[in-house]
N, C-alpha and C positions, 0 to 999 in steps of 0.2 A: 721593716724586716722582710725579708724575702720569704715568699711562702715556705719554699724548702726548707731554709731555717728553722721559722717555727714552726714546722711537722716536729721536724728533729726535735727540738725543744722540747715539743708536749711527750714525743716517745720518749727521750730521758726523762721526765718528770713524769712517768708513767701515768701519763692523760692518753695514751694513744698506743697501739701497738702493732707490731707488724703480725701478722698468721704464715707462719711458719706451712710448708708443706708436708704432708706423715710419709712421705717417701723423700728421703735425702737424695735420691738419684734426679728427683724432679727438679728440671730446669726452671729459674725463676725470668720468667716472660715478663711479667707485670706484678706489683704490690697491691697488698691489700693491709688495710690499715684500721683498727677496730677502736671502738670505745671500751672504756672500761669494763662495763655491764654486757657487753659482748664477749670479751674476752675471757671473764668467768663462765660464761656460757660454753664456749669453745674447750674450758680448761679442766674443768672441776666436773667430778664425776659425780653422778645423783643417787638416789637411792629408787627414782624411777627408771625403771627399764627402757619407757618408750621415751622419756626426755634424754637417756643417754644414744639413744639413737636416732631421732633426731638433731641432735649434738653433731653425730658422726653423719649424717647426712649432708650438714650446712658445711663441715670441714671438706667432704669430698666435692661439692661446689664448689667450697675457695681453693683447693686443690688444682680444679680443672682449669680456675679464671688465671688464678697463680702460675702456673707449669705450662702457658698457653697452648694449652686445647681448645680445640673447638667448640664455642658455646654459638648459641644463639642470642640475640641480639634483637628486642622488640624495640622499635623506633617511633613507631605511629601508635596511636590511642587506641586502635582496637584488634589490636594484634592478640593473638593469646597461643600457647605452648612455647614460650621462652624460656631462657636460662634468666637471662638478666629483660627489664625493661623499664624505660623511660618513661615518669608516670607525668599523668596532666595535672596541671595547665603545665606546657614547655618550659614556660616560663621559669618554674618553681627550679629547675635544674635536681631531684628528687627520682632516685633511681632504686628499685627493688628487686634482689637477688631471692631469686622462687625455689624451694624448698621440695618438691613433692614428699611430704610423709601422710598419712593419713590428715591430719590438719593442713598439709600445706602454710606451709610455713615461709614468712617473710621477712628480711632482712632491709631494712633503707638507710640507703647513704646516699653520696656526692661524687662527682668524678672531679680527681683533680689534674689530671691528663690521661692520655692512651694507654698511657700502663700504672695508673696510679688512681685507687679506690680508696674512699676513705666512708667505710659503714657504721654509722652512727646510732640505730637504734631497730629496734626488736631484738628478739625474734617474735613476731607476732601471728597468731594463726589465722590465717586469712578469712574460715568464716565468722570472727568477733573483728574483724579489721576493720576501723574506721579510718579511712584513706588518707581522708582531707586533714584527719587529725595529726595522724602518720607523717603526712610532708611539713605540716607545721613546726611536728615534733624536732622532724631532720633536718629543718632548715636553722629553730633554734637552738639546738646542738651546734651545727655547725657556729653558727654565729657567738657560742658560748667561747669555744676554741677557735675560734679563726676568724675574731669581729672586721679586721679588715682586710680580708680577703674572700673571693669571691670564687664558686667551684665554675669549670667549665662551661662555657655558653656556645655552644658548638651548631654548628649548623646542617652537617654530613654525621653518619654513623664514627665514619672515620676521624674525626674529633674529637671521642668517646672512646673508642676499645683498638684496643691494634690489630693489626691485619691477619687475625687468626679469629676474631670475633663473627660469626656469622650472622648479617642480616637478615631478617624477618620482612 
């Protein structure tokens, strides 16, 4: 089956979902695509204040990626003040969308083309973040939903984010 396919699939079987932008005026550039346990993150309101702002922090991120604004774009291993970056080994194809709240906070998923993210797990606060654990986590997510299919192996920035991505 074609990857496009079963996306679709898992989002009608709500294994998957799109994040909507909080302004309907905003153009959709690129999708973003969540897991479940993201998705209640993004949705459901807390009875903490700073987890509900945090919330609205990671929304106006998928906002920016979504409504193609200009983010930054870390590509090499020791890049740092990015929006989004490519985490090591290259290999792992394991990408983290960065958060600034007082935790900083982090989001990893996959790319499945230039305008198609598909974010699989945290939100985790970066200084409890065990990394290597992190990409293992988000590679077997993916592989839970997507056993044969493979995200992105790209070789230029431009492979990864569309032409409104700014590189680092």
């Amino acid at each position: 089956m074609l990857i496009e396919n079963e996306i679709k699939r898992l989002h009608d079987h709500g294994r998957l979902f799109i994040v909507e932008t909080l302004d309907w005026r905003d153009s959709q550039e690129r999708v973003v695509y969540v897991s479940r346990d993201l998705h209640l993150f993004l949705t459901r309101q807390s009875a903490n204040p700073a987890t509900n702002a945090d919330r609205r922090r990671l929304q106006r991120r998928f906002d920016r990626f979504i409504s193609g604004q200009a983010i930054t774009v870390a590509f090499n291993r020791n890049i740092k003040g990015s929006d989004i970056k490519r985490l090591s080994p290259k290999g792992a194809e394991v990408w983290e969308f960065k958060v600034q709240t007082k935790l900083q906070l982090r989001v990893f998923g996959r790319v499945r083309s230039d305008r198609r993210v598909i974010a699989l797990t945290g939100p985790v606060d970066r200084p409890n973040c065990d990394y290597n654990a992190e990409i293992i986590r988000c590679q077997q997510e993916w592989h839970n939903l997507l056993p044969e299919h493979s995200p992105i192996h790209g070789s230029t920035i431009n492979d990864y984010v569309s032409t409104k991505g700014i590189p680092l």
